[in-house]
C-alpha positions in Angstrom: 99.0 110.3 132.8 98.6 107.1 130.9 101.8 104.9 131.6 100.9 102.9 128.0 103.6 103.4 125.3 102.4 105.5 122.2 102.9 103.6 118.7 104.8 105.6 116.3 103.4 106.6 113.3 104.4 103.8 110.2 106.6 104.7 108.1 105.3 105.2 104.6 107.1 102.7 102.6 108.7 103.6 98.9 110.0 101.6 96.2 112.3 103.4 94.0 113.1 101.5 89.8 115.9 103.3 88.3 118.6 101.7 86.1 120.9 105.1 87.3 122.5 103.6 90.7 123.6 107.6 91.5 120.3 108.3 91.4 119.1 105.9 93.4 122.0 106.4 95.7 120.6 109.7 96.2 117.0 109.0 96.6 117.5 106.3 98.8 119.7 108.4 101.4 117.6 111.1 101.0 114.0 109.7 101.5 115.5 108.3 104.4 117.1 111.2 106.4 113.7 112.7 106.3 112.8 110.2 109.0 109.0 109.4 107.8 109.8 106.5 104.8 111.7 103.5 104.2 113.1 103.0 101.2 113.8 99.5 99.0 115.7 100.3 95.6 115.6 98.4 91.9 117.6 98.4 89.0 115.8 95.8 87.4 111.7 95.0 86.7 111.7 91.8 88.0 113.6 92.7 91.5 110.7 95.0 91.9 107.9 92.4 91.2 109.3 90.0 93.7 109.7 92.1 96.4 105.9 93.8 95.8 105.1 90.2 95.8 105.9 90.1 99.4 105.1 93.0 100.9 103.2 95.4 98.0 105.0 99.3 98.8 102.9 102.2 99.4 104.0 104.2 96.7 106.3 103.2 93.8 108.8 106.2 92.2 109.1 104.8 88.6 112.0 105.8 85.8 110.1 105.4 82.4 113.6 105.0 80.7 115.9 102.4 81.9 117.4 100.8 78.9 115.9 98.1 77.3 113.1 98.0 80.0 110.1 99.5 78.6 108.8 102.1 81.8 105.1 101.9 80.2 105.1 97.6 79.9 106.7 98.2 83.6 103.3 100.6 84.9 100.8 98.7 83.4 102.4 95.2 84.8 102.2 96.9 88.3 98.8 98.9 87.7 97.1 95.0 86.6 98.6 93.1 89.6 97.9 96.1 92.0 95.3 98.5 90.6 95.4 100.7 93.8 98.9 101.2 93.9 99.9 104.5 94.1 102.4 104.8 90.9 104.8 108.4 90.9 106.6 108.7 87.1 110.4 110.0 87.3 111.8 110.8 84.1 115.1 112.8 82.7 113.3 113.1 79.3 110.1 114.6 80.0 107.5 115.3 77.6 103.6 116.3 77.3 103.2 113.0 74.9 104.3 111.2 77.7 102.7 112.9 80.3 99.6 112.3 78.9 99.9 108.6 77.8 101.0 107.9 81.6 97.9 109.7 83.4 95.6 108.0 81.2 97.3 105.0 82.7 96.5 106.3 86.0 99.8 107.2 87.7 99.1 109.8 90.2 101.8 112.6 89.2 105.0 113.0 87.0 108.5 114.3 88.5 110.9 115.6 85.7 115.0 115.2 86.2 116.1 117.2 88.0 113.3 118.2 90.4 114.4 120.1 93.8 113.7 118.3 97.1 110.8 120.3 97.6 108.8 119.3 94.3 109.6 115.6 95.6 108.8 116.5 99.6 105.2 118.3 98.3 104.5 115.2 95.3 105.0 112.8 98.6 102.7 114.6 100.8 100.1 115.0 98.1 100.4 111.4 97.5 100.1 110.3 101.1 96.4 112.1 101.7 95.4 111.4 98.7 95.3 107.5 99.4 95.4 108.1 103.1 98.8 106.4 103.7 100.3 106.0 107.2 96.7 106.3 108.8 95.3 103.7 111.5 95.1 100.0 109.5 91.5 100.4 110.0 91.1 103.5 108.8 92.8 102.6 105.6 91.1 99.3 104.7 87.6 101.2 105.3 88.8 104.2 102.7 90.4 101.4 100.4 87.3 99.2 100.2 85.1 102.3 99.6 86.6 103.1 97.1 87.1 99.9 95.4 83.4 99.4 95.5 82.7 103.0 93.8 85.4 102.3 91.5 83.6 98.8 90.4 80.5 100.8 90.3 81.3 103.4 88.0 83.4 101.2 85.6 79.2 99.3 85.1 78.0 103.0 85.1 75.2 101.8 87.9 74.1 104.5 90.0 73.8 104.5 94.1 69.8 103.2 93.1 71.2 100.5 91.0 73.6 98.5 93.3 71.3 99.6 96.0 68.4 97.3 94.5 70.7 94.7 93.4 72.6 94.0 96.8 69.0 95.2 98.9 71.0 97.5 101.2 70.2 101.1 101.1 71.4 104.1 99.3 72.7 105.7 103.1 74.6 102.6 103.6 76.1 102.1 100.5 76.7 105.8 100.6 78.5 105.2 104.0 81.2 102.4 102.7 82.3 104.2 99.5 83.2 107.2 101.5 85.1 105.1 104.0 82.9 106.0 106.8 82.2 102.6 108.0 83.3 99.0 106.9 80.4 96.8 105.1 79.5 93.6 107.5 80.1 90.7 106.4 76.3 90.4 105.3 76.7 93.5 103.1 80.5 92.5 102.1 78.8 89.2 100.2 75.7 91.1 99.0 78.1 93.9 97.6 80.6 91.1 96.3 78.0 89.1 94.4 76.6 92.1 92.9 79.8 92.4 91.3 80.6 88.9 90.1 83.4 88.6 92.7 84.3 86.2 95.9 84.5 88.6 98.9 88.0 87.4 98.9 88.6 89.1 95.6 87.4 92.1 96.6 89.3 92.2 99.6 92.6 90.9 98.0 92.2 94.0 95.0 92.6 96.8 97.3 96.3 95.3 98.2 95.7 96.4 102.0 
């Protein structure tokens, strides 16, 4: 038997912006006793910024009515600084107006007041295989970067053919990095990055990893 220590698995890390301190009380506590996530908490926009600033969260749990805080200004500030970020809408006054002005702001789901601990437990769990949080670093910047690149594809409506004649790699390999099934080299990382207008350190830095 292998005498090396095995590193646990990292802990998915949530920011929670209520203005309801009972709430986030109870989130907080709660999140934490299931072992798997820490937790930092906001009442107030700006606390949240400046601690993304630091160290951007995996997952941000978002009130849409705290006052004189607008929730919406509040997403699309973090959705424009971090478009990968994985954005989960908690609301007491839910609605299908609002549902549906949020997911076409691309928040990944909506939890209505009060939601049981299972709705939350299964949201979380859809949340972390979805953007394949709490996997290997490595694994994670490959799936990010892929799809960042299709992402940038799409938006110029170019097909696989397209970027594959602009950057001269092949269809395969492009294939290959917007599945997340291998990293671009650095050759194909500046070939993909001029294609798209962008310093490679753009690219990188967009996919907040």
């Amino acid at each position: 038997m292998s005498d090396a220590a095995v590193s646990p698995a990292a802990l998915i890390d949530i920011a929670v912006l209520d203005d309801d301190a009972d709430f986030l009380t109870y989130i907080e506590d709660l999140l934490r006793d299931e072992g798997s996530y820490s937790v930092r908490t906001f009442k107030e926009p700006g606390e949240l910024f400046q601690s993304a600033e630091a160290h951007v969260p995996d997952i941000v749990l978002l009130d849409m009515k705290m006052g004189p805080a607008s929730g919406e200004q509040v997403l699309e500030q973090l959705l424009t600084r971090w478009p990968e970020l994985c954005i989960i809408i908690v609301t007491g006054y839910p609605s299908l107006e609002s549902m549906r002005a949020t997911f076409k702001m691309r928040v990944f789901d909506y939890l209505a007041k009060p939601f049981s601990i299972a709705q939350l437990r299964q949201t979380l769990a859809n949340a972390i295989e979805k953007f394949s949080l709490g996997r290997a670093a490595h694994d994670r910047l490959r799936e990010r970067l892929g799809h960042r690149i299709k992402l940038l594809r799409a938006e110029r409506d170019w097909s696989l053919k397209d970027l594959a004649a602009m950057t001269h790699l092949s269809v395969s390999q492009i294939s290959s990095i917007e599945r997340g099934t291998n990293l671009p080299s650095i050759e194909s990382l500046l070939a993909l990055s001029h294609a798209f207008g962008r310093k490679p350190s753009e690219l990188l830095s967009s996919i907040d990893f």
